[in-house]
C-alpha positions in Angstrom: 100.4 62.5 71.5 103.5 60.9 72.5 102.9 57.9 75.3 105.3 59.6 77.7 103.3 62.8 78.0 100.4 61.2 78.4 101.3 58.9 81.3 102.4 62.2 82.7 99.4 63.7 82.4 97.7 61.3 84.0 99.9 60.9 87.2 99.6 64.9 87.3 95.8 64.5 87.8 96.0 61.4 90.0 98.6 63.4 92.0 96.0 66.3 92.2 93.2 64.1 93.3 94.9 62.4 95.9 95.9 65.6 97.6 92.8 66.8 97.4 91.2 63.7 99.1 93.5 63.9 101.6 92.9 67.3 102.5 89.6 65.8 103.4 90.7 63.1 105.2 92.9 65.5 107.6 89.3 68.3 107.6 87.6 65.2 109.3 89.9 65.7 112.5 87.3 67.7 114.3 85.2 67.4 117.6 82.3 69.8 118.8 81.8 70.9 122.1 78.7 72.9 123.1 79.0 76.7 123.7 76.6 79.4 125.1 76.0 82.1 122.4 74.5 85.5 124.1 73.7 86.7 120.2 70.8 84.1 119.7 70.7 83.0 123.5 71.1 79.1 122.2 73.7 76.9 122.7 75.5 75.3 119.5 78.0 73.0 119.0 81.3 74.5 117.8 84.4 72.7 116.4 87.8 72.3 118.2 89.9 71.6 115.2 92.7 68.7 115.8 96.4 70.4 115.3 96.6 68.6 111.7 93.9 70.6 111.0 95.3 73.5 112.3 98.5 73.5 110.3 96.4 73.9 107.1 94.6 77.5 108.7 96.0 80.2 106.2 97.5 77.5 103.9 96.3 77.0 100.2 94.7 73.3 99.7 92.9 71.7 97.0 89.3 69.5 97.9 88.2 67.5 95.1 84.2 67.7 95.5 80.7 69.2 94.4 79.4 72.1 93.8 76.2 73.1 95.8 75.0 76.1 94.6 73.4 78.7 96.7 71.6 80.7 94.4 70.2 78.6 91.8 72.3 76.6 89.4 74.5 79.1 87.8 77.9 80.6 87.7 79.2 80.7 91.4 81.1 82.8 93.0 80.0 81.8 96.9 78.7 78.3 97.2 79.2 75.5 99.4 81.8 72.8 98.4 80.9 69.3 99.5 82.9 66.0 99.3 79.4 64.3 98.1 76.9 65.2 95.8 74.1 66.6 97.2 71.8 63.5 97.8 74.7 62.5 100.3 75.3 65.7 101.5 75.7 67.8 105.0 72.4 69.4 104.1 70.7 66.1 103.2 71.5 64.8 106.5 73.9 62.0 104.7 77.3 63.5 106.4 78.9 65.8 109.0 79.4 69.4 108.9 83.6 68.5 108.0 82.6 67.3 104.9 81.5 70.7 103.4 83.3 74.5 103.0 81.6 77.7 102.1 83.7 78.9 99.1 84.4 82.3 98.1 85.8 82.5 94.6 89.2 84.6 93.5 88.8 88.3 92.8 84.7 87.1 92.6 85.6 85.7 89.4 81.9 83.3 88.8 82.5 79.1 88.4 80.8 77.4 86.2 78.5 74.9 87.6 78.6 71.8 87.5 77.0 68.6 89.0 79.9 66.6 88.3 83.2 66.5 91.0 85.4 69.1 90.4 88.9 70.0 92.1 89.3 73.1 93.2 91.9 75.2 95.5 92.0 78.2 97.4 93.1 79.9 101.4 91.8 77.9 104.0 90.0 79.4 107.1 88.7 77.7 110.5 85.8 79.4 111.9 84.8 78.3 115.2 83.0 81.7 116.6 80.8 83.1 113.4 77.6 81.4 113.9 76.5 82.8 110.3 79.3 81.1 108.5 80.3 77.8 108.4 83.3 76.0 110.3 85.7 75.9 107.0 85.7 79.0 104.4 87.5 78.6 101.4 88.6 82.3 100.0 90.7 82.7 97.0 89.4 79.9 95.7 89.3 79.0 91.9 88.6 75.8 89.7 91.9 73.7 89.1 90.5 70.1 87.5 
């Protein structure tokens, strides 16, 4: 393969992975405030979303990250996307509620698995108010790395 190409190639998927951390970076701009919710009578912290945030609602972004599967370890086509591996995880108790997005796959086309990071990219939506889904939904979504 010629030497030019490749360098190419590679700056192509550096490019990728820096957007994609970034993206992170800016879904880390969030605070919680506590709210009264009738539904479950409990109050729950719920995210005010800084503006930079904001600006990405509707958008298509990429998250470089891991797959945590919610129905075994199969093809996906709605999991949770994390920015660590699951030891590290939201769930685990190892990081914040911003560093994880329900995903819901393009035309509910299944993702392969995988324990290893992964870049992916779909619409993004901010959910402060639906206590059943989490505060960042990824729809459209689909595998680009």
């Amino acid at each position: 393969m010629n030497k030019r190409l490749i360098i190419l190639l590679l700056l192509i998927g550096i490019g990728c992975s820096a957007i994609a951390q970034n993206n992170w970076a800016t879904l880390s701009k969030v605070v919680y405030k506590k709210k009264y919710f009738e539904e479950v009578d409990y109050e729950l912290e719920v995210p005010i979303f800084h503006p930079n945030v904001k600006e990405l609602e509707g958008k298509e972004v990429e998250l470089r990250g891991y797959i945590l599967a919610l129905e075994g370890i199969k093809d996906q086509e709605h999991f949770m996307f994390s920015l660590f591996p699951f030891d590290l995880c939201f769930f685990c108790g190892g990081a914040g509620p911003e560093t994880v997005v329900e995903v819901f796959t393009k035309n509910e086309k299944k993702l392969k698995y995988s324990s290893k990071p992964v870049v992916i990219k779909g619409i993004l939506e901010l959910n402060a108010d639906d206590i059943d889904r989490h505060m960042y939904i990824l729809r459209e979504a689909e595998k680009i790395d």
